[in-house]
C-alpha positions in Angstrom: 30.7 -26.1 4.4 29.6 -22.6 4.0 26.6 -21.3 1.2 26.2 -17.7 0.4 23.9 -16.3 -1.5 22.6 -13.0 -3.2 19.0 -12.9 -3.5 18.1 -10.5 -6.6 14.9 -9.1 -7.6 14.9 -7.1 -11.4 12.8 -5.1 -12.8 10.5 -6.0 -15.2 12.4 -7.2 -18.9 16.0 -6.5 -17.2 16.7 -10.9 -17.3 18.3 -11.4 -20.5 20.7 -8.3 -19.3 21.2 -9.7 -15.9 22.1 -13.0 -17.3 24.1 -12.1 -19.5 26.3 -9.8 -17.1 27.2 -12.8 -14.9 27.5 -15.2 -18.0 30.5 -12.5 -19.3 32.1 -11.5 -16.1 35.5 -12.6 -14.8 34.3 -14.1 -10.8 37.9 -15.1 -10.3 36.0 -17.4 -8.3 38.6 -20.7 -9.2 41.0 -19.8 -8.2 40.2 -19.1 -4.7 41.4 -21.1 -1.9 38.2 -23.0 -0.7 35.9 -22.2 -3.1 33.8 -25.2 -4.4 30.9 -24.4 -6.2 28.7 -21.7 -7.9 25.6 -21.7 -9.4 23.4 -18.6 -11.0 19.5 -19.5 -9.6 16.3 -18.5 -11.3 12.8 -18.7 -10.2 11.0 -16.5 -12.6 11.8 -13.7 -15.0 12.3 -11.2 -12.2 13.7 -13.3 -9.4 17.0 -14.8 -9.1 19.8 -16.3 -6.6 23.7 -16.3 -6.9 24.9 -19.5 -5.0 28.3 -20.3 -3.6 29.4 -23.0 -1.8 32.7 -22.3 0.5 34.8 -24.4 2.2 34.2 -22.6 5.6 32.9 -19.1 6.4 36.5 -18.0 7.0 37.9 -18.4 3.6 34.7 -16.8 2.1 35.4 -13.6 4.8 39.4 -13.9 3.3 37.7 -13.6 -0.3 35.7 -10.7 0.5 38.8 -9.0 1.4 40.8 -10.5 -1.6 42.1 -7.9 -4.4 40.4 -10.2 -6.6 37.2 -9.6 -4.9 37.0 -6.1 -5.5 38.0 -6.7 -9.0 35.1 -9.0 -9.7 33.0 -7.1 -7.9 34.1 -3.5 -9.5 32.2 -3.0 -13.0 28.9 -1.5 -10.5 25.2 -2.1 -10.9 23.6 -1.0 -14.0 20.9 1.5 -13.8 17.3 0.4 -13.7 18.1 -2.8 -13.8 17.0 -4.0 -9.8 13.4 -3.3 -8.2 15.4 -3.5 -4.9 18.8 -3.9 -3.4 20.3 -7.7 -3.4 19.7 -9.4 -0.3 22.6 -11.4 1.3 21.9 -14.9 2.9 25.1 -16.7 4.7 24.2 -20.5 6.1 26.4 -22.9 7.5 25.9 -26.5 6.6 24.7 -28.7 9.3 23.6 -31.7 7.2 24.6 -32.9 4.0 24.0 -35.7 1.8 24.9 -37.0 -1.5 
C-alpha cells in the first residue's frame, strides 16, 4: 500500500473556506483504478492533511497523469488563503494491522 499526503498550513480564519472547497469538489478519486481511501485531516484551525491511501505507488504515479487528475486538480488555489505552499509526503506501507 501506498499513503500520500498534502500537508496544508492556512492562514489565519481561511478553515471554514478550505473545508468547504474539498467538501464541494469533484476528486474523481472512485473511480480510479487502485484507489482505496481518502480522508481530509485537521489538527487545528490552521493546520490540515489530505490523506490517500493507493494501492501501490505506480497507480498513484498513473493518476497523476490521468485527464482526470488535472481535472480535479484544475479550479487553482484561492488567494490568501495558504500561509505557505502544501507540502507533499509519499510513504510506502511496511506494516499494517487491523
Amino acid at each position: 500500500m501506498y499513503i500520500v499526503m498534502n500537508r496544508f498550513t492556512l492562514n489565519p480564519g481561511k478553515s471554514a473556506e478550505f473545508e468547504g472547497r474539498w467538501k464541494e469538489r469533484n476528486s474523481y478519486l472512485k473511480a480510479q483504478p487502485g484507489f482505496l481511501r481518502f480522508r481530509l485531516l485537521k489538527l487545528d484551525e490552521t493546520h490540515y492533511s489530505s490523506y490517500a491511501e493507493w494501492e501501490s505507488e505506480a497507480v498513484f504515479e498513473a493518476w497523476t497523469r490521468s485527464e482526470a487528475f488535472r481535472k480535479a486538480h484544475g479550479q487553482g488555489i484561492p488567494q490568501g488563503m495558504f500561509a505557505a505552499g502544501p507540502k507533499l509526503e509519499c510513504w510506502d506501507v511496511v506494516i499494517e494491522e487491523a
